[in-house]
C-alpha positions in Angstrom: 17.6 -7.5 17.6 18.8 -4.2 19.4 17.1 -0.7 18.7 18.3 0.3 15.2 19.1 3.8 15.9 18.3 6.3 18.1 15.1 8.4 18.5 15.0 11.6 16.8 15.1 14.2 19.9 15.7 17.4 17.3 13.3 20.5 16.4 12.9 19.4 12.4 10.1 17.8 11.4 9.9 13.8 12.0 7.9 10.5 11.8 6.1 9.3 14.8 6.5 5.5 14.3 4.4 3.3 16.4 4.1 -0.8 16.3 4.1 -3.7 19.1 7.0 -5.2 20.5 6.4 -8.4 19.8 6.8 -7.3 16.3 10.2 -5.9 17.2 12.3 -8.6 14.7 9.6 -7.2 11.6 9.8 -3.7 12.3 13.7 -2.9 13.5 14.7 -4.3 9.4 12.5 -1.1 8.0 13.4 1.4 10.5 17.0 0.8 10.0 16.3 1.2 6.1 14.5 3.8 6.9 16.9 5.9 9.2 19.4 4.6 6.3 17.5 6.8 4.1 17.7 9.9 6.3 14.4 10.1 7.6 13.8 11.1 11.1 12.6 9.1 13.1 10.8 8.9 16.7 10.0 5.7 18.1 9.6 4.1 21.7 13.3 2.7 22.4 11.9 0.5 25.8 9.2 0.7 27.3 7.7 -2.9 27.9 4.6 -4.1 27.3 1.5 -3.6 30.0 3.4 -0.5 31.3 1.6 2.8 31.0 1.4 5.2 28.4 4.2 7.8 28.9 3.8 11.2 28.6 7.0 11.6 26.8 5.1 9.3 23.9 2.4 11.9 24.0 4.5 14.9 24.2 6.7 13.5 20.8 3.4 11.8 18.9 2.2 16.1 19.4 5.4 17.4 17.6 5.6 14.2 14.8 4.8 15.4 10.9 3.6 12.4 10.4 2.5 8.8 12.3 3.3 5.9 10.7 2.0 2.7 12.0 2.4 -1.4 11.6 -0.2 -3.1 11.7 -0.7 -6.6 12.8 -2.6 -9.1 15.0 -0.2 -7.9 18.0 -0.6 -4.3 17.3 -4.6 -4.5 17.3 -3.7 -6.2 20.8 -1.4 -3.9 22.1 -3.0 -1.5 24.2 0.1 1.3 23.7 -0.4 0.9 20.0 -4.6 1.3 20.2 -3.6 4.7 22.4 -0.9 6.2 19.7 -3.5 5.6 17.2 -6.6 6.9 18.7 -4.2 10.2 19.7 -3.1 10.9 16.4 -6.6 10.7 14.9 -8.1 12.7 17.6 -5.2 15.3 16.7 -5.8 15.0 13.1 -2.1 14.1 12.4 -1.2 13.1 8.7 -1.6 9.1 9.1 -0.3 6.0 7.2 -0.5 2.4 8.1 1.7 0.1 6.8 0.4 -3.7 7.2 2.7 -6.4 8.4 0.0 -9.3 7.9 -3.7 -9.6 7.3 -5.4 -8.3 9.8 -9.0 -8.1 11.5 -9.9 -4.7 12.8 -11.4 -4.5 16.4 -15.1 -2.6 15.1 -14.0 0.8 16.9 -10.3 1.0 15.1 -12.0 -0.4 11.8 -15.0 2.9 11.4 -11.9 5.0 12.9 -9.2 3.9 10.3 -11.6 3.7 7.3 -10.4 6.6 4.8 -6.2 6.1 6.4 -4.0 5.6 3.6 -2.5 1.6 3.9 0.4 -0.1 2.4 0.1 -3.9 2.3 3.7 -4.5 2.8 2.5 -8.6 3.4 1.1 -8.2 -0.2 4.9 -6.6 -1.7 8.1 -7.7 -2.6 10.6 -5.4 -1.0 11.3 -3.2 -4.2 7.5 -2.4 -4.9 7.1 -1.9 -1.1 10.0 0.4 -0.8 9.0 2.1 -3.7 4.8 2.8 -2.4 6.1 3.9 0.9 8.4 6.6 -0.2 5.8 7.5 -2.4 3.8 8.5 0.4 6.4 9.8 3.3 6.9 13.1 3.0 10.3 14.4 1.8 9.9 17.3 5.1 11.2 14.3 7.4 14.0 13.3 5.6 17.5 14.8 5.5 17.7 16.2 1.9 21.9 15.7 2.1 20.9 12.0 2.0 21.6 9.3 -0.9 18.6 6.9 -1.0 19.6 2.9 -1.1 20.1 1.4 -4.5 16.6 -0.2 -5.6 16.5 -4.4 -4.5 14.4 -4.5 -7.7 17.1 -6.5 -10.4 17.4 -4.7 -13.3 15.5 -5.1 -16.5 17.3 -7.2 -19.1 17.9 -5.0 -22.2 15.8 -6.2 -25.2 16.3 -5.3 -28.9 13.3 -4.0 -30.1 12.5 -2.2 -33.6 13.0 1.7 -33.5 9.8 3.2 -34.1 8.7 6.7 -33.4 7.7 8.6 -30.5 4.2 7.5 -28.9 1.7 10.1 -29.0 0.4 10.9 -25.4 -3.3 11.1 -25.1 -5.5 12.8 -22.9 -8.5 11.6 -21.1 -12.3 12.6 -22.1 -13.4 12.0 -18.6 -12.3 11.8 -15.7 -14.6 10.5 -12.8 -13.8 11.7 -9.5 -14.2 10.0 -6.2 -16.5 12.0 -3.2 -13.5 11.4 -0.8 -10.6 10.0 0.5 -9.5 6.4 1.5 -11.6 4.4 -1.1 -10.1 1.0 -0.8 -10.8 -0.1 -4.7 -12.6 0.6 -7.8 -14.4 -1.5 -10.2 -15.7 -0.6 -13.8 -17.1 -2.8 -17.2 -17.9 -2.1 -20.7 -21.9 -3.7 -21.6 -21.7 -6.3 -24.8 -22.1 -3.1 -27.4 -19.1 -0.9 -25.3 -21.7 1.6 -25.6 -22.5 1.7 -21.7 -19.8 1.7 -19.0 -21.2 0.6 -15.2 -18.8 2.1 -12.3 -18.7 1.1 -8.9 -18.9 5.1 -7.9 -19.0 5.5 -4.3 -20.6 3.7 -1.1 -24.3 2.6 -2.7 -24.2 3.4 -5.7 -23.4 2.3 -9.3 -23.2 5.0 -12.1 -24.6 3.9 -16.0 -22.5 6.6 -18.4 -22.2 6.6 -21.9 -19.3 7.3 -23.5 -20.7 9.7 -25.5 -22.6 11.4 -23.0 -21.1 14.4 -20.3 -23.9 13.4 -17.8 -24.5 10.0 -16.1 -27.5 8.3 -18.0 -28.6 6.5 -14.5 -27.6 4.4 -10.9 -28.5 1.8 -9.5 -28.9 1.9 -5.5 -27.0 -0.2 -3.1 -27.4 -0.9 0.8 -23.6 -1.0 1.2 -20.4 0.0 -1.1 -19.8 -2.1 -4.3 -16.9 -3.6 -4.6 -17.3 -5.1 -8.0 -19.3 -4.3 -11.2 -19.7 -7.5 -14.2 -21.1 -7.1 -17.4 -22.6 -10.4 -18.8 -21.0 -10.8 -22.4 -24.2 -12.1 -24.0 -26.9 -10.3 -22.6 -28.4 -6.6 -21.2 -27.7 -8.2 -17.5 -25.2 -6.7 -15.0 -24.1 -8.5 -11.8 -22.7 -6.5 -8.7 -21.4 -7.5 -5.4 -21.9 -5.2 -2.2 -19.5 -5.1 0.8 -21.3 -6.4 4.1 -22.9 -3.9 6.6 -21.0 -4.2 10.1 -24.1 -5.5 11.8 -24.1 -8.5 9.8 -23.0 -11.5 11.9 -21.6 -13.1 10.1 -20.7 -11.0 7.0 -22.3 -11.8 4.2 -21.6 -10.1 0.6 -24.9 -9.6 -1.2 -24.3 -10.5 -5.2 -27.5 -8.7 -7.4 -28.0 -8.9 -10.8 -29.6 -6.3 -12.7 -31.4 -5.9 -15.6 -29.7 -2.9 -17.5 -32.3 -2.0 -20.0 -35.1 -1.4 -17.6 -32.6 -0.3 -14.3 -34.5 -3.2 -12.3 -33.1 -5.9 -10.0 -33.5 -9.1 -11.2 -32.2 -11.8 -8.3 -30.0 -11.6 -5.8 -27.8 -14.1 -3.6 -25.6 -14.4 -0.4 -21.9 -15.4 -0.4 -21.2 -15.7 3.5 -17.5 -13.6 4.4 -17.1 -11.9 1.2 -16.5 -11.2 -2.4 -12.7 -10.1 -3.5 -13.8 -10.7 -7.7 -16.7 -11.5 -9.8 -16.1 -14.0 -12.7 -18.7 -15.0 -15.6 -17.8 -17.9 -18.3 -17.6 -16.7 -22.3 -21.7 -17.6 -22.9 -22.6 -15.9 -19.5 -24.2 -18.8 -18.2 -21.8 -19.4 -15.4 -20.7 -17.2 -12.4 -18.1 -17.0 -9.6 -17.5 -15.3 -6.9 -14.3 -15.1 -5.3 -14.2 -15.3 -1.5 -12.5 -12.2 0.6 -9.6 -14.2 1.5 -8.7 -11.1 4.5 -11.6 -12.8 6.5 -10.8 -15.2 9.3 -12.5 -18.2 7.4 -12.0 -21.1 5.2 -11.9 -19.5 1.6 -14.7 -20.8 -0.7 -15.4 -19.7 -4.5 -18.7 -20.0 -5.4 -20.3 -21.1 -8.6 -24.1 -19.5 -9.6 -26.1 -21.0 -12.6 -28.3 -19.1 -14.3 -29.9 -18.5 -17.8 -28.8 -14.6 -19.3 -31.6 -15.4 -22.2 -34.8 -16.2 -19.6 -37.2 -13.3 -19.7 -36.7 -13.4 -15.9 -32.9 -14.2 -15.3 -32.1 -15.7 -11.7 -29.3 -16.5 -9.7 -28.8 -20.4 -8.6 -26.2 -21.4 -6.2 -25.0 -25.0 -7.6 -21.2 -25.1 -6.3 -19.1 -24.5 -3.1 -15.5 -24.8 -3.9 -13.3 -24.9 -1.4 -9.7 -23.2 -1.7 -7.8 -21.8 1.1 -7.4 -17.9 0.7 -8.5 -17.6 -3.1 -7.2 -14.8 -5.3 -9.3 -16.0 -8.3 -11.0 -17.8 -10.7 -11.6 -18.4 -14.9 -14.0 -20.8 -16.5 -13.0 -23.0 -19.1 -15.3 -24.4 -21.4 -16.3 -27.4 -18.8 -14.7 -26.8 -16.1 -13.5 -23.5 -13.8 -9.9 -23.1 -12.7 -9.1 -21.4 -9.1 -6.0 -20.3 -7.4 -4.8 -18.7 -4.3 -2.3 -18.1 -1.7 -1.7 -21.9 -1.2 0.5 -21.7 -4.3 -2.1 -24.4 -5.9 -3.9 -24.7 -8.6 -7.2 -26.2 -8.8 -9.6 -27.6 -11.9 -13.1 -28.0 -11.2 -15.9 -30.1 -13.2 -19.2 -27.6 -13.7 -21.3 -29.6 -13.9 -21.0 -32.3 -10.6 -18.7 -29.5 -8.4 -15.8 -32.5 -8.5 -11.7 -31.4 -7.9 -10.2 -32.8 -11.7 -6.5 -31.6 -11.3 -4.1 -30.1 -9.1 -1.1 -28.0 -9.5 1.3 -26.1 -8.0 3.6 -22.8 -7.7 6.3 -22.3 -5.4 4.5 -19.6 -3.9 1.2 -17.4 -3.9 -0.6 -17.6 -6.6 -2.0 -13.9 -8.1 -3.6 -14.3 -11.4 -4.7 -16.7 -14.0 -6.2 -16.4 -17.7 -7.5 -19.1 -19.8 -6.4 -19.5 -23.9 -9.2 -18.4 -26.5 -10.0 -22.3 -27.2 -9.7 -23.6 -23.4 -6.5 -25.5 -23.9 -4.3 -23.9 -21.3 -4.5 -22.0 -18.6 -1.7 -19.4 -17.6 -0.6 -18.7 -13.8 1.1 -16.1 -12.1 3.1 -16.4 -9.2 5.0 -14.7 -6.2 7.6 -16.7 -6.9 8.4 -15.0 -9.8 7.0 -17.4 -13.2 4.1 -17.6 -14.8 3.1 -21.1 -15.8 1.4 -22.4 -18.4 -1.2 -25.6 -18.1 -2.7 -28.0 -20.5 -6.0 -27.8 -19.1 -6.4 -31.5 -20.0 -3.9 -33.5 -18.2 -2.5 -30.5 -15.8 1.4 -31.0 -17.4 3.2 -27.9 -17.2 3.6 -26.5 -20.7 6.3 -23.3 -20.6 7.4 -21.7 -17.2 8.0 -18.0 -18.2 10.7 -16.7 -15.9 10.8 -13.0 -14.3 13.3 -11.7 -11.7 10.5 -10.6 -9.6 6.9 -11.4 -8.4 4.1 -11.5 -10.4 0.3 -10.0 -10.4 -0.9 -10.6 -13.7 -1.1 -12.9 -17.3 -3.2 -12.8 -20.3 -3.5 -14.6 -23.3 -3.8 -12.6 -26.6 -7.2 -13.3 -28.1 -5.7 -14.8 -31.4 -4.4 -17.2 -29.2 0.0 -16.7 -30.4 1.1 -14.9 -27.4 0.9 -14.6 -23.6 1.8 -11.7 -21.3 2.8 -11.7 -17.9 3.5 -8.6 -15.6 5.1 -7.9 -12.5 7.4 -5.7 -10.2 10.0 -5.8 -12.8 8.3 -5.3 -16.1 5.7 -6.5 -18.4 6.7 -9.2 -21.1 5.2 -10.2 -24.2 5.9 -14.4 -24.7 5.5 -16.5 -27.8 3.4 -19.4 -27.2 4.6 -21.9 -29.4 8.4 -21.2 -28.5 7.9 -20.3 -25.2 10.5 -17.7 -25.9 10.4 -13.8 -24.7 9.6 -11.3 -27.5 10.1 -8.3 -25.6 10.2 -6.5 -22.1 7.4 -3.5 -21.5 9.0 -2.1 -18.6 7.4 1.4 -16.4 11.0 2.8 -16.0 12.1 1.1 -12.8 8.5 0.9 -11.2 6.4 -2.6 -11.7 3.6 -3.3 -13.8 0.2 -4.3 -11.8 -2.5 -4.7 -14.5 -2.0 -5.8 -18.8 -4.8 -6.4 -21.1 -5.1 -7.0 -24.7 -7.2 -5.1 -27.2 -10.3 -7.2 -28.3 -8.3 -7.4 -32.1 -5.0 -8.3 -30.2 -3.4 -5.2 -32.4 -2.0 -3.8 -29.0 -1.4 -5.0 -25.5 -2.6 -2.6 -23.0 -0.3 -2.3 -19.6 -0.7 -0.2 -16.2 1.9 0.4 -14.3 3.1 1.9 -11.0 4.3 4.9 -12.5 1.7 7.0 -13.1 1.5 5.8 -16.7 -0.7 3.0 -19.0 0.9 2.4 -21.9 -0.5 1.4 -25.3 2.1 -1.6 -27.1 2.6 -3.1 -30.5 2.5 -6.9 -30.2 4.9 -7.2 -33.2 7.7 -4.9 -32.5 7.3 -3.9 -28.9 7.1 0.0 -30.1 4.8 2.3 -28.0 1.6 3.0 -29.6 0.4 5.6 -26.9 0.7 6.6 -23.3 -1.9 7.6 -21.4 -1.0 9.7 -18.4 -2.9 10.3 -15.5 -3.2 13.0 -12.8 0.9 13.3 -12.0 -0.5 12.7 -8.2 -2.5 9.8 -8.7 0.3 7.1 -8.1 -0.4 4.2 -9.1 -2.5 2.9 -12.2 -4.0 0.0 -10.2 -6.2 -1.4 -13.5 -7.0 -1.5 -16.6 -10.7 -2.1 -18.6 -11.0 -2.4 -22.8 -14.7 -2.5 -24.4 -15.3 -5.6 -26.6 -15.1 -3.4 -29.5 -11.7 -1.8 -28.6 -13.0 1.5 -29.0 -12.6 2.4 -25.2 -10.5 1.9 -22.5 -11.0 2.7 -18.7 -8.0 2.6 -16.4 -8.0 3.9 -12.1 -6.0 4.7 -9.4 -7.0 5.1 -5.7 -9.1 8.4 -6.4 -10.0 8.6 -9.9 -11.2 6.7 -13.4 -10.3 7.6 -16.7 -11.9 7.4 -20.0 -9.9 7.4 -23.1 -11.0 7.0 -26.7 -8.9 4.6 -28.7 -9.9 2.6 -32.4 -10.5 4.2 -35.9 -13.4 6.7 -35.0 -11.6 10.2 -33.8 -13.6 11.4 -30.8 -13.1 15.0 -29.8 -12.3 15.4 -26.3 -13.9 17.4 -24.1 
């Protein structure tokens, strides 16, 4: 494929694109969109690989607005590509990365590129990719005379749902603030009573608030940053899991749990490469934890034993599963499901570790939930269904059909619905008919996160506008929208206490707190 346009050679202000030529067939698709879109661009029209860095490159990569990379195993290779980004940092240019695969870091680029804003295109379907980047390039490159594209995303299926009045908005009572730039996730969970919430704050630290507090109520200290925070449903215990240090060889994710009454550390354990989620079954006697699945290794979920009643609680390694790139895990009442980018499926016996069923997507695998009584598991999947699973023979139950990729499912608690969401909408599904009751859509953005309230009176979603949005189960009316910072992007996920009086929800720089149930709660 030819050079999709030429470079920008004019005195308005422009992108700086840099990537690899042997990426040439990936990259020339989005710059043509791009230029389509009237952006500006600059980008190196031919110069082959191994030759040396121009000083045209560096003349244009001074005068760029912006430098927007892609990333990938060839571009951490390319020497051109190391240069153009080490320039623009040591310039302090505005910097975005836009990933074109899962990719290692080199140990100088990785402490260099720590706090750059990312898009993990290899993670998107092209309408929720199209719509994060524009989020993010600013509208000084681009012609304002230009019509953007038509969005790829297809268009929401109209739904006839009961007319019900206007959701109140409601304001957050606290907001938590991140110390800086460029954290690359937040984690937060509600104790057993929803009267303590523990939040994966910053690097080495998690923050105890109350609700009903202004001030933090206590920390507990880390070596490294936490990635993710667990409350164990039966018992004062929390479990965290730490990201490794860069001198550990190889890296190994250190899982603690903590005693939350006396602020004490309990146990602690090793998962070798990684922890992407934390997982505990309904009696807290069971824990996973979720392999990084960005690491260059055989993904492995592994399952801890332990006792939340003991007067001493400790962690006890009993299970290695192995699953190729898992994305997650839920425990059944025997067994523990898995799932991952294989587009497979897996049941696993707790007691003996043995594989009891397969089954399979056409595609990744994002999310799974398990029904209130264990009987079926729910999938979602990249290739846009969620499935549902009799968890005792594996038979497909219902395939719930959306016209784009999924990232989340959850069964209501009284067991008579299930929702999926995805980059077209949220939808609310009956179990027994396996029919749709309604779409919850985010105006044309996708949905990334949906929860149910403990009571399943309303289904909670979080979506990529900006917005989480409170729903009635029965007619699909809005109950209540909760709007975050208008900057904030994204809401990337949702948390409910087990007594539905609060809900948490984030986005890459802040958490929320709202007050929802019967009790008013004057905000501050």
């Amino acid at each position: 494929m030819g050079p999709p346009c030429a470079a920008y050679s004019g005195d308005r202000p422009f992108l700086f694109v840099s990537y690899a030529h042997k990426d040439s067939e990936l990259v020339f698709p989005e710059l043509e969109r791009l230029h389509g879109d009237g952006y500006r661009l600059w980008y190196d029209e031919g110069i082959e690989p191994g030759s040396e860095w121009p000083e045209e490159i560096a003349t244009s990569l001074a005068r760029a607005a912006l430098f927007l990379v892609f990333i990938s195993p060839n571009a951490v290779e390319s020497r051109n590509v190391r240069n153009e980004i080490n320039f623009a940092l040591n310039n302090g240019k505005p910097f975005i990365a836009v990933y074109l695969a899962p990719t290692r870091l080199p140990p100088g680029l990785e402490l260099r590129m720590g706090d750059i804003q990312a898009v993990l295109k290899h993670r998107l379907d092209r309408g929720t990719y199209s719509t994060k980047l524009s989020k993010v390039l600013p509208a000084a490159v681009r012609d304002s005379g230009s019509v953007a594209r038509p969005s790829l995303r297809a268009p929401t299926e109209p739904r006839a749902t009961a007319r019900a009045p206007r959701a109140r908005g409601l304001k957050p009572i606290r907001v938590f603030e991140y110390p800086g730039p460029g954290v690359p996730c937040w984690d937060a969970t509600f104790d057993a009573e929803g009267t303590l919430i523990a939040l994966a704050e910053d690097a080495g630290s998690v923050g105890l608030w109350s609700p009903l507090r202004p001030d933090p109520i206590g920390s507990l200290v880390h070596a490294g940053a936490v990635r993710s925070v667990l409350a164990l449903p039966t018992a004062t215990l929390l479990v965290t899991a730490s990201c490794p240090s860069k001198s550990d060889h190889p890296p190994a994710e250190v899982l603690q749990l903590w005693d939350l009454g006396r602020r004490v550390e309990l146990s602690r354990g090793v998962h070798p490469g990684g922890i992407s989620r934390l997982r505990c079954s309904t009696d807290g006697a069971w824990l996973a934890t979720v392999g990084d699945f960005d690491r260059e290794r055989d993904g492995e979920v592994a399952i801890w034993r332990l006792d939340p009643h003991a007067r001493e609680p400790t962690l006890r390694r009993v299970h290695t599963l192995r699953h190729k790139y898992p994305n997650d895990a839920a425990f059944l009442p025997d067994a523990v499901a898995t799932i991952g980018s294989d587009g497979c499926v897996r049941l696993w016996d707790l007691e003996d570790g043995a594989l009891c069923l397969e089954m399979f997507h056409d595609d990744e695998v994002i999310a799974c939930d398990v029904s209130p009584d264990g009987s079926l598991l729910a999938t979602a999947s990249k290739d846009k269904t969620a499935r549902v699973w009799s968890t005792n023979t594996g038979e497909r139950v219902l395939e719930l059909v959306h016209q784009d990729m999924l990232g989340a499912v959850a069964f209501s608690p009284d067991g008579q619905v299930v929702a999926s969401a995805g980059s077209d909408a949220a939808r609310l599904w009956a179990l027994a008919s396996g029919r749709e009751r309604f779409a919850m859509p985010h105006g044309d953005s996708g949905v990334l996160d949906v929860v149910f309230l403990p009571d399943s009176s309303a289904v909670l979603t979080a979506g990529c506008d900006g917005w989480a949005v409170l729903w009635d189960p029965d007619s699909g009316a809005q109950l209540a929208r909760l709007h975050q910072d208008v900057y904030a992007g994204e809401v990337t996920k949702a948390e409910v206490s087990r007594d539905g009086r609060w809900i948490v929800t984030g986005d890459a720089h802040s958490v929320y707190l709202w007050a929802w149930g019967d009790r008013p709660i004057r905000q501050r």
